[in-house]
N, C-alpha and C positions, 0 to 999 in steps of 0.2 A: 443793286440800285439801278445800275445802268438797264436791267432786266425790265424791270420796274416802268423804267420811263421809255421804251421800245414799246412796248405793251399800250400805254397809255398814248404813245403815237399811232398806233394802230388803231383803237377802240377810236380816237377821238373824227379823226375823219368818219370812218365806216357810224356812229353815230348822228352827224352831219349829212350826211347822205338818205341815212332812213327817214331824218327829218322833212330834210331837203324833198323828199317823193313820198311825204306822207302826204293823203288825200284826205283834209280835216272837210270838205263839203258835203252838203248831205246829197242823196238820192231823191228820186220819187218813190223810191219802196219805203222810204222813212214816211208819207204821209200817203200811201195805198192804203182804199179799201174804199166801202162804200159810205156815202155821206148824206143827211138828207136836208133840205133848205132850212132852215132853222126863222130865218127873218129877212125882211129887204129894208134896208137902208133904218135898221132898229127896230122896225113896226111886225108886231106878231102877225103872220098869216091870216085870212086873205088879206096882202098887204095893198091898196093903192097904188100904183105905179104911175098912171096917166089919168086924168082928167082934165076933158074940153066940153064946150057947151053942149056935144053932139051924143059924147059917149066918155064910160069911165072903164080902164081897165085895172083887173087884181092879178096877180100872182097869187095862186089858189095852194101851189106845191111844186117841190121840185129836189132832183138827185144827182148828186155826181159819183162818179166811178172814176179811180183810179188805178192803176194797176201797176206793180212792181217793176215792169218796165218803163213807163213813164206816160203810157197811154190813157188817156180822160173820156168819158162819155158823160153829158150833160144833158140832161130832159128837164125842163121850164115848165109847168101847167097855166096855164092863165084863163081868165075870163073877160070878152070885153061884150059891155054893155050898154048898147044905143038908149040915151034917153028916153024914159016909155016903151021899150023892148025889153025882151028877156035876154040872160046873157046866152053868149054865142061865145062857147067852149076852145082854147086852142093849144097848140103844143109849140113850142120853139126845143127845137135838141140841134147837139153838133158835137162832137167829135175832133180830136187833136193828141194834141202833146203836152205834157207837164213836164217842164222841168224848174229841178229848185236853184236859185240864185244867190239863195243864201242860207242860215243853218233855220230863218224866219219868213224867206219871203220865194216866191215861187210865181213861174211867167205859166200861161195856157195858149198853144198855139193853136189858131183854128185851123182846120183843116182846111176849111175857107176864105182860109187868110183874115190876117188882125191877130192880134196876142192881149189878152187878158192879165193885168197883175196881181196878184193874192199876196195874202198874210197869216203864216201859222198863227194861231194864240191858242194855245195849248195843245188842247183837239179838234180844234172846231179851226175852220178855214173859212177866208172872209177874203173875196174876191169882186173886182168893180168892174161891169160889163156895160153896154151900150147894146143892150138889144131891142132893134127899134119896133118890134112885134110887142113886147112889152112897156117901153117909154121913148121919147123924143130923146132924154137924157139918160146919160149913166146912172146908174143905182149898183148900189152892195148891196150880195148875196153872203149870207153867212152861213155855213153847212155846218154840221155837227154828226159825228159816228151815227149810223142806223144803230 
C-alpha cells in the first residue's frame, strides 16, 4: 500500500508538469501552403472594391503563400478603370510573417509594417486588409487551398 501511494506521489507531479509545458497552440505550418483569393467582402471575382465618379476598381485574382515557418507572400491583381477608358492593369504584393494567435485566428505582419488579422474556417482563410491601391476602406479577402 505504502508502495502504492509513493508511486502515485511521483506520477502525480511529473504528470502536472507535462501538462504544465504542454504547447496546446497551433503553428503556421498548421495552415501552410498555397491559397488562392476565393471572394472580397462576399462578392465572387472580379469583385468591386472602389468606385468614384472618376474611376471604378476590381480585384481581378489573387494568392497567398504560406510556409511552415511562418512566412506569407501575398499578390492582389486588380483593375482600375477611368470612366470612358480602358482598364489599366495592377498588382499590389507584400510579404511578412504569419503567426497563429489562436487554434482559429491568425495575425500577418507586413514587412512594411501594419499586421493584418485573419480567421481559419475550416480551409479556406478570411483575412481584412486596408490596401489603399485597391479601396479607401478595408475589405475581406477569403482564400481557399489551390
Amino acid at each position: 500500500m505504502k508502495r502504492n501511494i509513493l508511486v502515485l506521489a511521483l506520477l502525480v507531479p511529473l504528470a502536472l508538469v507535462a501538462i504544465a509545458c504542454s504547447d496546446d497552440t497551433t503553428s503556421p505550418a498548421d495552415i501552410a501552403g498555397l491559397y488562392g483569393l476565393l471572394d472580397v467582402d462576399g462578392a465572387t471575382l472580379p469583385a468591386t472594391t472602389d468606385s468614384t465618379a472618376t474611376e471604378v476598381t476590381k480585384v481581378t485574382a489573387g494568392t497567398i503563400s504560406i510556409d511552415a515557418g511562418g512566412r506569407y507572400t501575398m499578390a492582389i491583381t486588380y483593375e482600375t478603370t477611368p470612366t470612358g477608358g480602358a482598364p489599366v492593369p495592377g498588382l499590389h504584393s507584400e510579404e511578412g510573417t504569419a503567426t497563429m494567435t489562436s487554434d482559429t485566428t491568425f495575425e500577418l505582419t507586413r514587412n512594411a509594417g501594419g499586421t493584418w488579422t485573419g480567421i481559419v474556417e475550416g480551409n479556406n482563410l478570411r483575412v481584412a486588409v486596408l490596401i489603399t491601391d485597391i479601396s479607401d476602406t478595408s475589405v475581406e479577402l477569403r482564400f481557399t487551398p489551390a
